[in-house]
N, C-alpha and C positions, 0 to 999 in steps of 0.2 A: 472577592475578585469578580469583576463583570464579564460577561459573554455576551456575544454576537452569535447566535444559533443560525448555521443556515438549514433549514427543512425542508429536506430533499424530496422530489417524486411524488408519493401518496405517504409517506413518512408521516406519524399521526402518534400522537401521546397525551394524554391531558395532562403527565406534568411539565411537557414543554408548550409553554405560553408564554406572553410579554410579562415581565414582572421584575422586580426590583433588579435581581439579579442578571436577569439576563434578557434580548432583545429576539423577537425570530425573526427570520426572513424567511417566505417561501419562494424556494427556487423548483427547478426541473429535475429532474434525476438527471446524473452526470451535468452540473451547470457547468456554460463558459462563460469565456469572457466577458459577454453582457451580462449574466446576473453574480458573475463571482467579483471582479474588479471594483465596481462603484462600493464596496463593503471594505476595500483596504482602506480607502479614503476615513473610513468611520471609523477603524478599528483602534484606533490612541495608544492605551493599553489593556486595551480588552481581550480577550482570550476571541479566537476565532473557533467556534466548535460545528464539526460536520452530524449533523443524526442523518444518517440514510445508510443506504451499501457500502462495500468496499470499493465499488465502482465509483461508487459521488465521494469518497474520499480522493480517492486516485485524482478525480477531474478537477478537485478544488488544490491538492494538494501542485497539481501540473501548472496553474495559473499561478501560485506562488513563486514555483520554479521561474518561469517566461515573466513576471512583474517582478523580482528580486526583489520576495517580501520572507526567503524562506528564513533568515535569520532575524528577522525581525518576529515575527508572528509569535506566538505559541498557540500551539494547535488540540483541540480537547476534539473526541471522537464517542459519539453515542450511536454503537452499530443500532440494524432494525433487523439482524440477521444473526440467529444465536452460534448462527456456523460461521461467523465469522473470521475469516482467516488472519487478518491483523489482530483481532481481537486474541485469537490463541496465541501469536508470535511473542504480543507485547505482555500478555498478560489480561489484558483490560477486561472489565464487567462488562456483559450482555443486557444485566438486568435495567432498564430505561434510570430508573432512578440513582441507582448505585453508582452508573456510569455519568449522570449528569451531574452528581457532586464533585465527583471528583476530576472531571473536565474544571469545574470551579474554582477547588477547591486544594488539589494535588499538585505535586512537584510538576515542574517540565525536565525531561528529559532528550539529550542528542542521541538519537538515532541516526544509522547512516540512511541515506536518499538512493536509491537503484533506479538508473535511468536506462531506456533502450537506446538501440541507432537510427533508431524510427520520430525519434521524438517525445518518445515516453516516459513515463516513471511507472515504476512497481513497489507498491507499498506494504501489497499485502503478500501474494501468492502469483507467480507465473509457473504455466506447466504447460508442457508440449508432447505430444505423440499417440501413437507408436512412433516410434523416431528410428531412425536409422542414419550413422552418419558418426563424423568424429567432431566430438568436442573438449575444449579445454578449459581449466580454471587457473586462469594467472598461465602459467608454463607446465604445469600438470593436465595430463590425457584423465580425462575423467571416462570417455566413452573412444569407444572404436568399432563399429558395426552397429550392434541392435538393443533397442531396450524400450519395455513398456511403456516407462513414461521418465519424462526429468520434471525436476520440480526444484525452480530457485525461490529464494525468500532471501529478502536483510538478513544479517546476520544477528539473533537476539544476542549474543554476547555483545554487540557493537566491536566485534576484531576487525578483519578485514574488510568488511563490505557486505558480502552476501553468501548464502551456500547454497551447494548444488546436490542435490540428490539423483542421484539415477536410479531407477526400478526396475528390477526384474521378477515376472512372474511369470511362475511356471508350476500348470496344476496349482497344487494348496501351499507352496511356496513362493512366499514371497523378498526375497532382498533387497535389500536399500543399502546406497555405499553415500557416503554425503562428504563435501570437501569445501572445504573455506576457503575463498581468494576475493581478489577486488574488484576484477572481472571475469564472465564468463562467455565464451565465444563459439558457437558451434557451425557447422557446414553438414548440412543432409539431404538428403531427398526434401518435397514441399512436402510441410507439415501442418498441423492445425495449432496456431498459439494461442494459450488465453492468458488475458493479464488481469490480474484483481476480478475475474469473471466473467470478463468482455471477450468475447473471441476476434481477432484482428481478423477484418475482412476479410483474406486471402492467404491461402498456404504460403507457407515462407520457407526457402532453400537455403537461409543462414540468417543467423540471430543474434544480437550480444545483450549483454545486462551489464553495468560498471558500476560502479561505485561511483556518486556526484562526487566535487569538491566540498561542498557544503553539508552540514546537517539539518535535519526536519528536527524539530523544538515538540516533540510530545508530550502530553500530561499522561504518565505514569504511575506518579504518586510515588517516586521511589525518592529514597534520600542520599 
């Protein structure tokens, strides 16, 4: 199977190079429009695969969304970050090589797509707080007052859509209550949100995550 590698930021491996298999392009960390779009044109069926952050996944994965290539594509991802947060959700290799085979050479699998009301997607990890404020998942209160931190993700089962964590810590305990719905919708005091690691500009007084219509085409390697 062939690949179209785009090589994000300072993103740097000697064994991603041009070569039988696969093609690079060097783009910018978080590329848009300009260096992501003229690549669907090329892509036939070639595998699209991101090496950078969770960030330049996010920004490649968002142009598919906005160009309606998300069912089209298959998408292969070779973090540059062993803390990768997709990388833990999905299961996927850190190690540069392990993970460029099997972007290759692996199943695609449907994963669900988490979009914001901002115009976003969340592919790996969104978390907010101290937060204060009530929120809900589908028609379930998941919060009402205060809590350290929340923390959505996709849902790795592929059930609903996405889940929601709420934290509480206090002293040397810590709890976590987590709940699966297809959206999650909160209203609080302005808080700080990060999405895939990016912190959005400006405090936010209410926030949602949904579930897209569609699915993102992963190489998982599962059967």
């Amino acid at each position: 199977m062939r690949g179209i590698v785009l090589a994000c930021g300072n993103s740097q491996s000697p064994l991603i190079t041009d070569g039988d298999r696969f093609v690079v392009r060097r783009v910018p960390a978080k590329p848009g429009k300009a260096e992501v779009d003229p690549v669907f044109a090329d892509l036939g069926d070639a595998r699209l695969i991101v090496h950078g952050t969770d960030a330049d996944l996010n920004a490649v994965v968002l142009r598919l969304l906005r160009t309606d290539h998300l069912t089209g594509a298959v998408l292969g991802y070779v973090p540059t970050d062993e803390d990768s947060a997709v990388a833990r959700l999905w299961g996927l290799p850190t190690d540069p090589g392990r993970a460029l085979d099997l972007t290759l050479s692996g199943d695609p699998d449907r994963v669900p797509l988490v979009r914001d009301d901002v115009g976003g997607v969340l592919v790996g990890l969104g978390s907010l707080g101290p937060v204060r404020g009530v929120g809900y998942a589908d028609d379930t209160v998941v919060l009402r007052g205060q809590a350290s931190r929340l923390e959505v993700t996709p849902d790795p089962e592929n059930g609903l859509g996405l889940v929601v964590s709420v934290i509480h810590k206090r002293l040397l305990v810590k709890k976590v209550k987590t709940t699966a719905g297809r959206a999650f919708q909160l209203g609080c005091l302005p808080v700080q949100v990060t999405v895939d690691g990016v912190a959005h500009p400006r405090p936010m007084g209410k926030w949602t995550w949904y579930r897209h219509t569609e699915e993102l085409r992963l190489v998982r390697g599962l059967h």
